[in-house]
C-alpha positions as CSV (number, residue, x, y, z in Angstrom):
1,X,0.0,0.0,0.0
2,X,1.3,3.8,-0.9
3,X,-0.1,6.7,-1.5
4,X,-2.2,8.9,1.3
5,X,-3.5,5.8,2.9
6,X,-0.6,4.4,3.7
7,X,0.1,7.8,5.2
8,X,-2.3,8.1,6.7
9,X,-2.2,5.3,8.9
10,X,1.1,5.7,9.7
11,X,-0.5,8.6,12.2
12,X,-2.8,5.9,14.0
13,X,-1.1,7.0,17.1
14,X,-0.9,10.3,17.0
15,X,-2.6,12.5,19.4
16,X,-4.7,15.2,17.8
17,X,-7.5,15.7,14.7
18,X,-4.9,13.9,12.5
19,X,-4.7,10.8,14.7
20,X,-8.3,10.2,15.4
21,X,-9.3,11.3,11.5
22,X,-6.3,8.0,11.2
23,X,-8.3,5.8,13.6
24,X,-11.3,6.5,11.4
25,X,-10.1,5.9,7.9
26,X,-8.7,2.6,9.7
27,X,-11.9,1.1,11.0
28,X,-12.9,1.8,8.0
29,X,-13.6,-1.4,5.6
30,X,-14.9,0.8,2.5
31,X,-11.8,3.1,2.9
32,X,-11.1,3.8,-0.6
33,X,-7.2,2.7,-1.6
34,X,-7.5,5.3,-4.5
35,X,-6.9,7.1,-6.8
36,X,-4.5,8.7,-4.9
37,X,-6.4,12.7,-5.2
38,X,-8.3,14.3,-2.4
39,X,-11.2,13.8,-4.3
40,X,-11.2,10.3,-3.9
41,X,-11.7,10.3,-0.2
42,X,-13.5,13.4,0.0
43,X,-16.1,11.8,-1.8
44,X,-16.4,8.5,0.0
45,X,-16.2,10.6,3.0
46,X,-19.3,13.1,1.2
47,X,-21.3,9.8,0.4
48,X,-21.5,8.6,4.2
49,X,-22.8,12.3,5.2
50,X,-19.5,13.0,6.6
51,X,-19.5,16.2,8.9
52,X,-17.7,19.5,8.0
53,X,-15.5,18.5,10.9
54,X,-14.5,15.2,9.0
55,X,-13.9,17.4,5.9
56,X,-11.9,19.4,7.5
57,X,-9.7,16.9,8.8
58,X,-9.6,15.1,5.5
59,X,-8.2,18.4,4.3
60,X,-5.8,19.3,6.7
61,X,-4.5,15.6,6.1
62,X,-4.5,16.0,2.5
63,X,-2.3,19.1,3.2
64,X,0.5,17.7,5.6
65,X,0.9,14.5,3.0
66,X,1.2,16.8,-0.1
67,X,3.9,18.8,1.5
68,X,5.7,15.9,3.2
């Protein structure tokens, strides 16, 4: 696995939005593995009614892996 996902749940125990947002995507069994574009999650996320708060996090996620 590469890309955001595997990223992602690199941060599984981290404390903060970023760890918990982690947690999620990793109990998660419909998790998308990609494309690898913030669209791809941001709509999986949009489909299950996701919060702004959830966005949000998706975001700020998307943000720190892009510049990494």
């Amino acid at each position: 696995m590469s890309g955001f996902t595997a990223w992602l749940l690199r941060h599984v125990a981290d404390e903060g939005a970023i760890g918990e947002f982690a947690r999620a995507a990793a109990a998660d069994p419909d998790w998308p593995q990609g494309p690898d574009r913030l669209q791809t999650f941001a709509h999986h996320l949009e489909s299950g009614g996701a919060t702004r708060a959830t966005l949000q996090n998706l975001t700020d996620a998307w943000i720190r892996y892009a510049s990494r």
